[in-house]
Structures are given as C-alpha cells and as structure tokens.
KOLROTOR-260083 format. One record per residue: y, z, x of N, C-alpha, C in turn; residue in three letters. Coordinates in nm, 2 decimals. Last residue first. Layout:
! residues N
- n.yy|n.zz|n.xx|ca.yy|ca.zz|ca.xx|c.yy|c.zz|c.xx|residu
- Y|Z|X|Y|Z|X|Y|Z|X|ALA
...
***
This chain:
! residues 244
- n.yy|n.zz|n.xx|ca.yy|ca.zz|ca.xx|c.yy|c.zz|c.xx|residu
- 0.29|-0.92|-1.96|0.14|-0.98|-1.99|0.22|-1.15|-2.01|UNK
- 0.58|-0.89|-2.02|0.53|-0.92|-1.85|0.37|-0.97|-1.87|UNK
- 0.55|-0.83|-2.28|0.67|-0.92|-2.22|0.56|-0.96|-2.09|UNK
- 0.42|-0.57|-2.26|0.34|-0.66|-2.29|0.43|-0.80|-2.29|UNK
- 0.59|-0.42|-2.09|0.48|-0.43|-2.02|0.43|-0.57|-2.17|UNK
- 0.77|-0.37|-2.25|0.85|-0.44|-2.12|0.70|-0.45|-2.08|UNK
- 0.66|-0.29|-2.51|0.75|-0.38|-2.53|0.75|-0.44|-2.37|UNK
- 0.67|-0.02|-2.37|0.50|-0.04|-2.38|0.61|-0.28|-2.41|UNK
- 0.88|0.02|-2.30|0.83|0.06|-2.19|0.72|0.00|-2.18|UNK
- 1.03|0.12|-2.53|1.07|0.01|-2.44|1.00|-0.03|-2.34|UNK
- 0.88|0.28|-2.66|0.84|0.16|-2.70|0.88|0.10|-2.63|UNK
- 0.90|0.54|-2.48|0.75|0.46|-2.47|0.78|0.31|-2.55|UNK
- 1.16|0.60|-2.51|1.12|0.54|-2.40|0.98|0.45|-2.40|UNK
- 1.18|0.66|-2.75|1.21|0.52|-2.70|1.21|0.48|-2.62|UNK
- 1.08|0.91|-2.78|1.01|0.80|-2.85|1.01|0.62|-2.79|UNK
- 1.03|1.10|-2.47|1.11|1.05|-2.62|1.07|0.92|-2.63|UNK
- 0.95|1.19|-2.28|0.92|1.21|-2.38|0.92|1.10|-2.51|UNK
- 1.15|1.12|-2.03|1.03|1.10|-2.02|0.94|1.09|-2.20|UNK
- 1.38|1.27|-2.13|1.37|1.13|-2.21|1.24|1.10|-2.14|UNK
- 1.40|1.53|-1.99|1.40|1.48|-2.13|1.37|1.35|-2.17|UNK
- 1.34|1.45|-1.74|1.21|1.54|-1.82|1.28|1.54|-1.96|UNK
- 1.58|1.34|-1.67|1.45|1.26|-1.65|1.37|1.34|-1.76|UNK
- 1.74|1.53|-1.70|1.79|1.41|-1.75|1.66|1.35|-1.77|UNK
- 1.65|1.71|-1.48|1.67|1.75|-1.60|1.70|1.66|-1.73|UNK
- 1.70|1.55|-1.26|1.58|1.59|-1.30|1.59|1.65|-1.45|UNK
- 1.98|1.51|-1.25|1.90|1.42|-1.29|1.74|1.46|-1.33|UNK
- 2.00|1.79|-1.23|2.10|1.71|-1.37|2.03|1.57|-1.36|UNK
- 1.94|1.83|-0.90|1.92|1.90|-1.06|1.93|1.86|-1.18|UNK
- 2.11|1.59|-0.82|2.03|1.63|-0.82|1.94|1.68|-0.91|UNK
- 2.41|1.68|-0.73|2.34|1.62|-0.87|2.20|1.59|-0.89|UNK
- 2.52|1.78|-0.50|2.44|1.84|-0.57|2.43|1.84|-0.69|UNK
- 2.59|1.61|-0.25|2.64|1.67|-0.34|2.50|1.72|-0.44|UNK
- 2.65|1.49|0.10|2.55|1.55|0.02|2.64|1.61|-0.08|UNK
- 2.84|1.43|0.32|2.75|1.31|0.19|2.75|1.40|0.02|UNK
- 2.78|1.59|0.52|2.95|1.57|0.43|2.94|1.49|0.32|UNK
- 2.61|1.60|0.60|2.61|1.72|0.57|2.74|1.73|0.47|UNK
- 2.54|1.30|0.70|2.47|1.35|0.60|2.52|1.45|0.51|UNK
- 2.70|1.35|0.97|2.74|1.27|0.88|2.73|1.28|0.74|UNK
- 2.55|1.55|1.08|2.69|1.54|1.09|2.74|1.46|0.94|UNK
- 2.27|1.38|1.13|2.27|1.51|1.07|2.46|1.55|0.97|UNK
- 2.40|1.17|1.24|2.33|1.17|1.16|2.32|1.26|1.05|UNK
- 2.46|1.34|1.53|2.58|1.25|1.40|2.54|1.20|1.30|UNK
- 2.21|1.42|1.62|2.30|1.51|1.57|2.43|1.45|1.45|UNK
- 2.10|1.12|1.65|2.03|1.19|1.55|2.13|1.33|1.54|UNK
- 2.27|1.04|1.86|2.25|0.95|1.76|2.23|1.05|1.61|UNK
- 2.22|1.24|2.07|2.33|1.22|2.01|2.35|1.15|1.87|UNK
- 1.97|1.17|2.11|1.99|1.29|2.06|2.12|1.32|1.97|UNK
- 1.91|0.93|2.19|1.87|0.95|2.09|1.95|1.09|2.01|UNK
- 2.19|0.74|2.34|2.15|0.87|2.34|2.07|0.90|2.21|UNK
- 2.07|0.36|2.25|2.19|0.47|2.26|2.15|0.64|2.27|UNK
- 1.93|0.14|2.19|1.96|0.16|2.31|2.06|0.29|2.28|UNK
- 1.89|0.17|1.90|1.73|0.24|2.00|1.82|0.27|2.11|UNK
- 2.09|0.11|1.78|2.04|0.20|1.79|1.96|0.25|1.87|UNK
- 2.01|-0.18|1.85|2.13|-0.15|1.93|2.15|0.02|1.89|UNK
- 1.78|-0.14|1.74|1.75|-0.27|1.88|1.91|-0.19|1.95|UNK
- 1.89|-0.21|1.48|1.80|-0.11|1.51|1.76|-0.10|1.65|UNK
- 2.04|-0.49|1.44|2.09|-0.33|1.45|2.01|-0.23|1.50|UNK
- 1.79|-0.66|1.49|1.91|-0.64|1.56|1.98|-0.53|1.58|UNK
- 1.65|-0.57|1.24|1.61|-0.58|1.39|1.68|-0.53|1.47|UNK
- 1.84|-0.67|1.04|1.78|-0.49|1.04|1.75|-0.45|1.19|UNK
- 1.77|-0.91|1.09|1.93|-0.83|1.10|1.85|-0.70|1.11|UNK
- 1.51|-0.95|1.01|1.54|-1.01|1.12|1.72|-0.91|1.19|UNK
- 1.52|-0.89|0.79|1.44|-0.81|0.85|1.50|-0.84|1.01|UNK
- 1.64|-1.06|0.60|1.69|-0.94|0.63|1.66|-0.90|0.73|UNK
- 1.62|-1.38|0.59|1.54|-1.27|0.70|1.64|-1.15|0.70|UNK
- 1.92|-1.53|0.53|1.79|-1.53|0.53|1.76|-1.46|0.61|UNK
- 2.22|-1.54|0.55|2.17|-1.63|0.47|2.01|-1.59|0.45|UNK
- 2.33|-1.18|0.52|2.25|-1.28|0.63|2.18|-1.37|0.47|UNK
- 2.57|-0.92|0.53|2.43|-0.98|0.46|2.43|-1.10|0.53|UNK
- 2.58|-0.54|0.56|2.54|-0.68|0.68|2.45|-0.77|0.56|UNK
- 2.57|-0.30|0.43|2.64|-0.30|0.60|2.66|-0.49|0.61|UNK
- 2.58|-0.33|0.10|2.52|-0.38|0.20|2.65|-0.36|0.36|UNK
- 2.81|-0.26|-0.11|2.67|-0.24|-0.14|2.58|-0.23|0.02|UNK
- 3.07|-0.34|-0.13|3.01|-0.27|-0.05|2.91|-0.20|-0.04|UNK
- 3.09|-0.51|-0.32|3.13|-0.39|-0.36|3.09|-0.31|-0.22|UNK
- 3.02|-0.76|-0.18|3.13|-0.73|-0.24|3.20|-0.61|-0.28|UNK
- 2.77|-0.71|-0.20|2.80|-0.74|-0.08|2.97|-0.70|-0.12|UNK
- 2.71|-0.79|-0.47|2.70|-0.67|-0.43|2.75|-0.64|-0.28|UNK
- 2.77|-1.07|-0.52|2.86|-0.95|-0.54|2.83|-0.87|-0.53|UNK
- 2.59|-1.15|-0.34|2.76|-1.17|-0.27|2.86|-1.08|-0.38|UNK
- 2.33|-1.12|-0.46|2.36|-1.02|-0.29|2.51|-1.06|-0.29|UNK
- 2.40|-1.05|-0.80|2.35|-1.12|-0.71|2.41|-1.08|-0.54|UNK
- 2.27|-0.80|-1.08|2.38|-0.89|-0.98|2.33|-0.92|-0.88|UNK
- 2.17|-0.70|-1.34|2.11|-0.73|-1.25|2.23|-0.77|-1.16|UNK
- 2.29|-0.46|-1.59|2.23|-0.57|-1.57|2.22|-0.59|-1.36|UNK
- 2.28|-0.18|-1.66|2.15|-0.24|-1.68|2.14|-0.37|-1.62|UNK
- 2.52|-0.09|-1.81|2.51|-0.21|-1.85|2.35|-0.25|-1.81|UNK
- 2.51|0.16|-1.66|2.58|0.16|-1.80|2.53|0.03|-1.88|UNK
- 2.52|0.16|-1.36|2.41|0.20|-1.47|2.44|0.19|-1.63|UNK
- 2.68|-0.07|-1.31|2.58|-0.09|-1.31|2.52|-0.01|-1.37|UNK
- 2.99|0.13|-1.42|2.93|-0.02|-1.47|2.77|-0.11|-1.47|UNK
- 2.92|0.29|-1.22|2.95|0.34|-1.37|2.87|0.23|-1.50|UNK
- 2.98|0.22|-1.01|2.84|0.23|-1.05|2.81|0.28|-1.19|UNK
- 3.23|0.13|-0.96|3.11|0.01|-1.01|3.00|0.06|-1.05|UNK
- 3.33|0.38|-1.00|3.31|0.28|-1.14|3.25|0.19|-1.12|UNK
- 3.28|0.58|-0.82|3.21|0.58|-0.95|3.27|0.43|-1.06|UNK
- 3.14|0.34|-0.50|3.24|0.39|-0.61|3.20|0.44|-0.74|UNK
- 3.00|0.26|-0.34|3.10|0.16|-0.41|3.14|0.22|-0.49|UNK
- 2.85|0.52|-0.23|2.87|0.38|-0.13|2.94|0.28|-0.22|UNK
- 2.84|0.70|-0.40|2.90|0.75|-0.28|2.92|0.63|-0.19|UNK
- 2.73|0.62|-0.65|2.88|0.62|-0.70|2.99|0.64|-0.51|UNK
- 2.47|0.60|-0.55|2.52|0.50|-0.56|2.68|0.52|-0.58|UNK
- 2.37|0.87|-0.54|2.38|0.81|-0.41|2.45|0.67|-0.42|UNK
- 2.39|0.94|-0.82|2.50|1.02|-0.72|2.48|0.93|-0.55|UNK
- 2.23|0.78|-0.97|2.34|0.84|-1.05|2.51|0.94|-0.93|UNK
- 1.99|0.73|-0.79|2.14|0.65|-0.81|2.23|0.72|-0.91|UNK
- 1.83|0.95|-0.75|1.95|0.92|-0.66|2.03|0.83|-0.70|UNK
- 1.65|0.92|-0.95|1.64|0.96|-0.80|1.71|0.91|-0.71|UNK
- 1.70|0.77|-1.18|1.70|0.96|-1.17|1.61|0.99|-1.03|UNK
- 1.83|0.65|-1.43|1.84|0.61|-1.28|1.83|0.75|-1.25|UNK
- 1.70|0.69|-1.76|1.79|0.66|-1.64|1.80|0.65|-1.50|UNK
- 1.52|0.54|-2.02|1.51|0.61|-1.90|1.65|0.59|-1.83|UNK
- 1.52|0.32|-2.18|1.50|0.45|-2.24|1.48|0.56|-2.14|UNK
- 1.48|0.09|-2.07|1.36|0.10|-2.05|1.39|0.25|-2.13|UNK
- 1.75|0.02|-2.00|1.71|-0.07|-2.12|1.53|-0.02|-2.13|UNK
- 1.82|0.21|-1.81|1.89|0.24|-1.96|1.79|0.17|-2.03|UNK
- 1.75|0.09|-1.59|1.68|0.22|-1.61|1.72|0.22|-1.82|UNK
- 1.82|-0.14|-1.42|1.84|-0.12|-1.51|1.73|-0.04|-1.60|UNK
- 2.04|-0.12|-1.13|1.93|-0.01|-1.18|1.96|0.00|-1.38|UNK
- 2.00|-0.43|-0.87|2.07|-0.30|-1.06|1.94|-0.23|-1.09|UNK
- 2.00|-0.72|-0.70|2.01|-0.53|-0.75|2.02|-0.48|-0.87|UNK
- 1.85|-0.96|-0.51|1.90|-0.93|-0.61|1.88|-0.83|-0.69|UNK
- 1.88|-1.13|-0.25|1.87|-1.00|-0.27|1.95|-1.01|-0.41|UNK
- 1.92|-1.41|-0.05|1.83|-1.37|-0.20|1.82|-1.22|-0.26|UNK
- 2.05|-1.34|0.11|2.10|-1.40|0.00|2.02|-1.40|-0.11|UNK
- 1.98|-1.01|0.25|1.93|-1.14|0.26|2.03|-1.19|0.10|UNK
- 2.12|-0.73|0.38|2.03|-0.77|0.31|2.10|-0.92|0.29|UNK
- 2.08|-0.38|0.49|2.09|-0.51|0.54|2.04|-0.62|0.42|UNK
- 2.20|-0.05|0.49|2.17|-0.16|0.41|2.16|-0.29|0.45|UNK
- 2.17|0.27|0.63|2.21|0.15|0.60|2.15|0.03|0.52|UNK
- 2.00|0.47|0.57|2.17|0.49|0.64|2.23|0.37|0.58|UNK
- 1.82|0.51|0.24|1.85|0.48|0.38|2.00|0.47|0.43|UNK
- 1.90|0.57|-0.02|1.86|0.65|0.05|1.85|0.64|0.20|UNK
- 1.94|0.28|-0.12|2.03|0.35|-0.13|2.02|0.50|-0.03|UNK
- 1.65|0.16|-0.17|1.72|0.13|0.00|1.89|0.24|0.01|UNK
- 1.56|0.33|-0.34|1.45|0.36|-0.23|1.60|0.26|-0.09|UNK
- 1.73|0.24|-0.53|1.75|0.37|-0.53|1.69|0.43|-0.40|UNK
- 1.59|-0.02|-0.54|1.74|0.03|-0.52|1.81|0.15|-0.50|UNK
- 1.37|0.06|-0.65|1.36|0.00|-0.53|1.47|0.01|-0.44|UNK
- 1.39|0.22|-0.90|1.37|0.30|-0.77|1.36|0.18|-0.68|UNK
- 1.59|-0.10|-0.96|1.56|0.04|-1.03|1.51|0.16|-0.90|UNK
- 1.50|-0.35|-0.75|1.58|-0.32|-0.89|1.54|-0.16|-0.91|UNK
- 1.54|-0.57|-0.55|1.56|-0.43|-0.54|1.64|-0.33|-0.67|UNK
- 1.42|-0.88|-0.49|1.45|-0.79|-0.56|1.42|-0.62|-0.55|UNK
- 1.49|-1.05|-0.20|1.44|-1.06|-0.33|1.52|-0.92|-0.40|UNK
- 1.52|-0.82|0.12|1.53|-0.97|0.04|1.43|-0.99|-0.11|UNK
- 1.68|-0.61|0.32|1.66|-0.61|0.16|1.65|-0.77|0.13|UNK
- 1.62|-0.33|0.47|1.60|-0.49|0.49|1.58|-0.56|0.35|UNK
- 1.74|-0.03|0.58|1.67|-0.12|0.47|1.70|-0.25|0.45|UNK
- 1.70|0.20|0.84|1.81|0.06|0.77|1.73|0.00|0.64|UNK
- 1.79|0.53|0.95|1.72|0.46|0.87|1.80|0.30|0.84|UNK
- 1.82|0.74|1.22|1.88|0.62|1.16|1.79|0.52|1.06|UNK
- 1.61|1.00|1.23|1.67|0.89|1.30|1.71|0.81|1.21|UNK
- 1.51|1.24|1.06|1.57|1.28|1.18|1.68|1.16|1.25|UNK
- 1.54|1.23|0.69|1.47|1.16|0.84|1.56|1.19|0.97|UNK
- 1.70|1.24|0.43|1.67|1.37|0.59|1.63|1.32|0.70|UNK
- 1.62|0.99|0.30|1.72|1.02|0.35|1.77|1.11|0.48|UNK
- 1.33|1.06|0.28|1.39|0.98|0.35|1.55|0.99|0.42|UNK
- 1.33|1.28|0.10|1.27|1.29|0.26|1.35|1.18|0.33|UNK
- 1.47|1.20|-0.11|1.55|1.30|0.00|1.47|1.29|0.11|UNK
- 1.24|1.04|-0.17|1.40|0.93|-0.09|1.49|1.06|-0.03|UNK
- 1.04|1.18|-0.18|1.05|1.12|-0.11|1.14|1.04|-0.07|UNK
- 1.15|1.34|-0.41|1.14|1.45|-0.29|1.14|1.32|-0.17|UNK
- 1.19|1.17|-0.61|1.30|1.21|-0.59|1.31|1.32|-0.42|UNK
- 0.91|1.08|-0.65|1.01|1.01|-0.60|1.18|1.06|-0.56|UNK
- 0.84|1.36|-0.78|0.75|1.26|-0.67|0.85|1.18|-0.59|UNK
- 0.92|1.52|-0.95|1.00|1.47|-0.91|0.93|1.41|-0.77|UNK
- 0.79|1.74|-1.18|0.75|1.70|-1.04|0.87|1.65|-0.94|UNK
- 0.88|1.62|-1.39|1.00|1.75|-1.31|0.91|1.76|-1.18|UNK
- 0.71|1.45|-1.51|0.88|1.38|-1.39|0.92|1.50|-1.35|UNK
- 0.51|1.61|-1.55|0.51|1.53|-1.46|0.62|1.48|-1.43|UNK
- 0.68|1.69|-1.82|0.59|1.80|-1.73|0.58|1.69|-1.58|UNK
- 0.71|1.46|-1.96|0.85|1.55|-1.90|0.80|1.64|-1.75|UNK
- 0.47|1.24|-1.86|0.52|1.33|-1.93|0.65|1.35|-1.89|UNK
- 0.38|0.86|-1.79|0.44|0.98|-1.74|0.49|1.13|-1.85|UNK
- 0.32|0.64|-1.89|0.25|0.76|-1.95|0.24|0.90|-1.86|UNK
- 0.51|0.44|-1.83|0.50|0.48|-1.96|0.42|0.62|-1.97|UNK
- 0.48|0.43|-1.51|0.57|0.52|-1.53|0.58|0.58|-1.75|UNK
- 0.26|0.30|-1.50|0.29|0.47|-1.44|0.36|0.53|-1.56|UNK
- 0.39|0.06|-1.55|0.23|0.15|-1.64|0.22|0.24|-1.64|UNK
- 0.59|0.05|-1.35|0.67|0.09|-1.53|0.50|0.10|-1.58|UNK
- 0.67|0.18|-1.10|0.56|0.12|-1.17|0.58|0.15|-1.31|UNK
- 0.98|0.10|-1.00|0.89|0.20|-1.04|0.80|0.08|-1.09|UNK
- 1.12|-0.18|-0.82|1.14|-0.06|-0.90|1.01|0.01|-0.89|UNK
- 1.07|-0.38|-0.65|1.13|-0.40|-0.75|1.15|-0.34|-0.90|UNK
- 1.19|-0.41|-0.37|1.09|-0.34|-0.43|1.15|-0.37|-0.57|UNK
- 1.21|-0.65|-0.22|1.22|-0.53|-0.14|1.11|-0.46|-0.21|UNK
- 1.08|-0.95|-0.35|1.10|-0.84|-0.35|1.10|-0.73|-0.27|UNK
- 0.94|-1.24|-0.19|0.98|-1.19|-0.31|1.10|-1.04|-0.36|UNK
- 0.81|-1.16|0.06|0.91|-1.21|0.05|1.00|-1.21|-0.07|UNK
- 0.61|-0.95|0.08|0.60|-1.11|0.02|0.69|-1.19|0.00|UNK
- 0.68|-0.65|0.13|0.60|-0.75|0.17|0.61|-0.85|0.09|UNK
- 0.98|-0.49|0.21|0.91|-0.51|0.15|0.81|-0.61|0.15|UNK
- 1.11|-0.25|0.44|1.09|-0.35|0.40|0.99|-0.34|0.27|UNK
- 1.29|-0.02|0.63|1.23|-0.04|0.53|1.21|-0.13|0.49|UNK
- 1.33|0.09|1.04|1.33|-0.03|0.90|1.25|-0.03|0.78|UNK
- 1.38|0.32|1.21|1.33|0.27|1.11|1.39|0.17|1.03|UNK
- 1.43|0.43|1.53|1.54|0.37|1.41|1.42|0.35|1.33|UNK
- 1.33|0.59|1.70|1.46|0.58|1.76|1.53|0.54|1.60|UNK
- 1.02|0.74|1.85|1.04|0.63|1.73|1.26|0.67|1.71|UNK
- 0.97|0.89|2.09|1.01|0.76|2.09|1.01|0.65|2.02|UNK
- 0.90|1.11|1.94|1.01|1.16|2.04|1.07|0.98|2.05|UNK
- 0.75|1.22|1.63|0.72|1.16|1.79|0.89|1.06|1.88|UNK
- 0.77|1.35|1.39|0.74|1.44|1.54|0.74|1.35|1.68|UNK
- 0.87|1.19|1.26|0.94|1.28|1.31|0.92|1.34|1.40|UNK
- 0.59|1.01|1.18|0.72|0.98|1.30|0.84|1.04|1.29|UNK
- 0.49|1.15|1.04|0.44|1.12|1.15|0.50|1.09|1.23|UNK
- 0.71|1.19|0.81|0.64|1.32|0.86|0.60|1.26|1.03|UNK
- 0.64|0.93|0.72|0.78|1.00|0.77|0.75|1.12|0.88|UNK
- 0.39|0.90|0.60|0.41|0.81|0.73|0.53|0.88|0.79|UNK
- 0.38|1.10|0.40|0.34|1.15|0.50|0.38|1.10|0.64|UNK
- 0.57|1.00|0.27|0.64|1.06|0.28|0.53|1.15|0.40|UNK
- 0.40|0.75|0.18|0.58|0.72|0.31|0.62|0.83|0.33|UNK
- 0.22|0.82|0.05|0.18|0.78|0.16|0.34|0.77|0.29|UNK
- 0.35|0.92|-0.17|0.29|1.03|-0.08|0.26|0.94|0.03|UNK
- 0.51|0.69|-0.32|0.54|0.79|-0.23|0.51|0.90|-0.13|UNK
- 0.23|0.56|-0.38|0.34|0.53|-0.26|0.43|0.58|-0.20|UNK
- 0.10|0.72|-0.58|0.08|0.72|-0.40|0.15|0.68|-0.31|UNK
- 0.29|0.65|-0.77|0.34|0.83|-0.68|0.22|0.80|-0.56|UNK
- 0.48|0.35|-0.69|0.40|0.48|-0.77|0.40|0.61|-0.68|UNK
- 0.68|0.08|-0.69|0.66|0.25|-0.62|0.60|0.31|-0.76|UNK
- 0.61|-0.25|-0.67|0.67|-0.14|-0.73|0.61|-0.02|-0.68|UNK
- 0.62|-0.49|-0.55|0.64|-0.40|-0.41|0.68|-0.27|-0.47|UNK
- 0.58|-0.68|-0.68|0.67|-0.65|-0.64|0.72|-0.52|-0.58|UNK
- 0.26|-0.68|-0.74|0.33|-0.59|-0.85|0.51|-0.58|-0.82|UNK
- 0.17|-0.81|-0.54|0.07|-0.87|-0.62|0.21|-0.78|-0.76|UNK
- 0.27|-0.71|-0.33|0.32|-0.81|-0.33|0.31|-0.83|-0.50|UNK
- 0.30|-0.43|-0.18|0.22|-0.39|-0.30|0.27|-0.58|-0.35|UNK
- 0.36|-0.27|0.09|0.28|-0.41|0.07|0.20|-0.37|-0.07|UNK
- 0.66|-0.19|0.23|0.60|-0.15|0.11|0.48|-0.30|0.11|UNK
- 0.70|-0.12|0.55|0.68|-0.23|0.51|0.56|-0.20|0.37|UNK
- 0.87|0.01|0.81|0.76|0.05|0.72|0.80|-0.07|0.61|UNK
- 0.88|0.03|1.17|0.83|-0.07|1.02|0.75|0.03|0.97|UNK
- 1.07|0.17|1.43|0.93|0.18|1.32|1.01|0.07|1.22|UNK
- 1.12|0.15|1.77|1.16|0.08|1.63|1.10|0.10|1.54|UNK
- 1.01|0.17|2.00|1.08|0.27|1.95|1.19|0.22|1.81|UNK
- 0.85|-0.03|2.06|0.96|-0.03|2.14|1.06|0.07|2.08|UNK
- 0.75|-0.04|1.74|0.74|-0.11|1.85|0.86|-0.15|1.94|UNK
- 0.48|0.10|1.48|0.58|0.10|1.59|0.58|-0.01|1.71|UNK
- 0.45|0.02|1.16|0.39|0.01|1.28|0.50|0.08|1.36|UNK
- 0.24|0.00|0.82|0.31|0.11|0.92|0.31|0.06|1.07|UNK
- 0.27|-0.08|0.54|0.21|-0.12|0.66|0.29|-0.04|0.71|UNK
- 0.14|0.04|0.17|0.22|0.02|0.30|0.20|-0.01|0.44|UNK
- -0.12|0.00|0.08|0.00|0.00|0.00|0.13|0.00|0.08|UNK
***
C-alpha cells in the first residue's frame, strides 16, 4: 500500500493504492505512521518526499467504502488526524509531490507536509460537504494558514475542485512545474540534504511552534457528529454506486 525507500539521505514515500487513486484507509495510515517512526530514528534520512503511484492521483482522498460505515465511535479514534500530525511533527523537512488529484484527506495529507510541489495536472478541493461530512483532519485550520481564511472558506464551503494555476495562485504550492512533481520535490530536497541537518531540523521545530493552533478538538468533534447522520450515509452510499 505504500513504497518506502531511502536514497542519499532523501526518503520516498510513495502512497501505491493506483487501482483506488491512491485513497487513504486506516491501514494506510498505520503503515506511514509506523514508516515515520523508522526514519526518525535514523540520523541520515535529511528530507522526505510524499507521492502518489500512477501518475493519476497524489491521493484522491479517504476511502469513501471505509469511510460510509465508519461510526462516530470510530472517527473519535481520529486515525488520520494522529497520522498528518505525525507527519507534520516529523523531525526533517517534509515536501509533497503533487500530480493528478489531491482531493479531500489527499489534500489534507499534502497540506501537512512543509511544503508543496506540484505538477499542472494537480487537481484540489476538499469536497467533504457534498459527501455530509467535513474536512476534519486538518483542512478546516491547516488550510486557512497557507491561503487564507477566505479562500478556504470558499473551498470548504463550495466542495468544488480547482485547477494547479489557481491554486498556485492562492498560494497553495511552494513550486509548480509543467510535469513530474516528483522530479521538483527532488531538487528541493537534494538542496535540503546539503545543509546542517541539525540546524535544518531546530528551524523546523521553530517554525512549527508558531503555526500551531488548536482546532483540532472542534474537528473531531465535528467528525463524530455527522459520521452518524442520516445524510451522510446516503451521500456516501449515492457516491459509491455513481463510481460502480
């Protein structure tokens, strides 16, 4: 479900779910949040890149089969919301390589990383609303902190989708490239690796500590209510037999 490598003090992690658009279930997050784990402890991984496998899609949200017969009781778990804070926390510079679609938690999975790189074909929005659900692992507050509360006001509000030049526009993306996110992500990460790791990773820390706000809570609590509710399951059961 994910490929894991190192090389030259660069990690890939590389969601490989192609066959579903690279959507996040809750193994996916236990498998990234263990892969994290592994390369904190080891001294010569410097940067990380997130990707997605098939070209198609970074990620292109939650597993909406999961996610219909999720409870309240099971979202206060909050699976995905521990694993983009893990992410986020990560000791070294995170980048996300973004080509195709990065809709809902996919968006929410590159919003958690430091930075953002992404391809003309990258296409975003968390449209959480039209499924009877909301954006409830971090875009409600990691999104309003990189374009502002009203574009994101507007994206969660409306649900719809936009294309990488207006998102690039809002300041969505460090860096967009006619093709090969991955290829840019490289690059930056390559000019990370060369720099004091220590130093790198204290301004990291620095940087993080002035980010952070504490919405959080209010999403989870947001989540375990409408997990329930009626209209989540029709929108949900409706968006799966659409996709059959």
């Amino acid at each position: 479900m994910i490929n894991a490598t190192v090389n030259e003090g660069i990690a890939s992690l590389e969601l490989n779910r192609p066959e579903v658009r690279n959507a996040i279930n809750r193994e996916v997050c236990e498998l990234i949040t263990r892969q994290l784990d592994e390369w904190a402890a080891r001294d010569d991984v410097r940067a990380v890149i997130v990707s997605g496998a098939g070209g198609k899609a970074f990620a292109a949200g939650a597993d909406i089969a999961e996610l219909k017969e999720r409870t309240h009781a099971q979202a206060f778990l909050g699976w995905t919301q521990k694993m983009l804070q893990h992410l986020e926390d990560f000791p070294r510079p995170t980048i996300a390589a973004i080509d195709g679609y990065a809709l809902g938690g996919g968006l929410e999975l590159a919003l958690a990383c430091d930075l953002r790189v992404a391809s003309k074909t990258a296409k975003v929005g968390l449209p959480e609303v039209t499924l009877g659900i909301f954006p409830s692992a971090g875009g409600t507050w990691r999104l309003p902190r990189i374009v502002g509360l009203g574009r994101a006001r507007e994206l969660i509000f409306t649900g719809r989708i936009v294309d990488a030049v207006e998102a690039n526009g809002w300041g969505l993306f460090e860096s967009l490239v006619d093709a090969d996110a991955k290829a840019e992500a490289l690059r930056i990460a390559k000019l990370i690796a060369a720099n004091a790791p220590l130093a790198v990773q204290v301004a990291k820390v620095s940087l993080n500590a002035q980010a952070k706000v504490n919405a959080a809570p209010m999403e989870w609590v947001g989540q375990g209510l409408l997990f329930d509710s009626p209209e989540k399951n029709a929108r949900m059961t409706a968006f799966l037999s659409k996709k059959k």
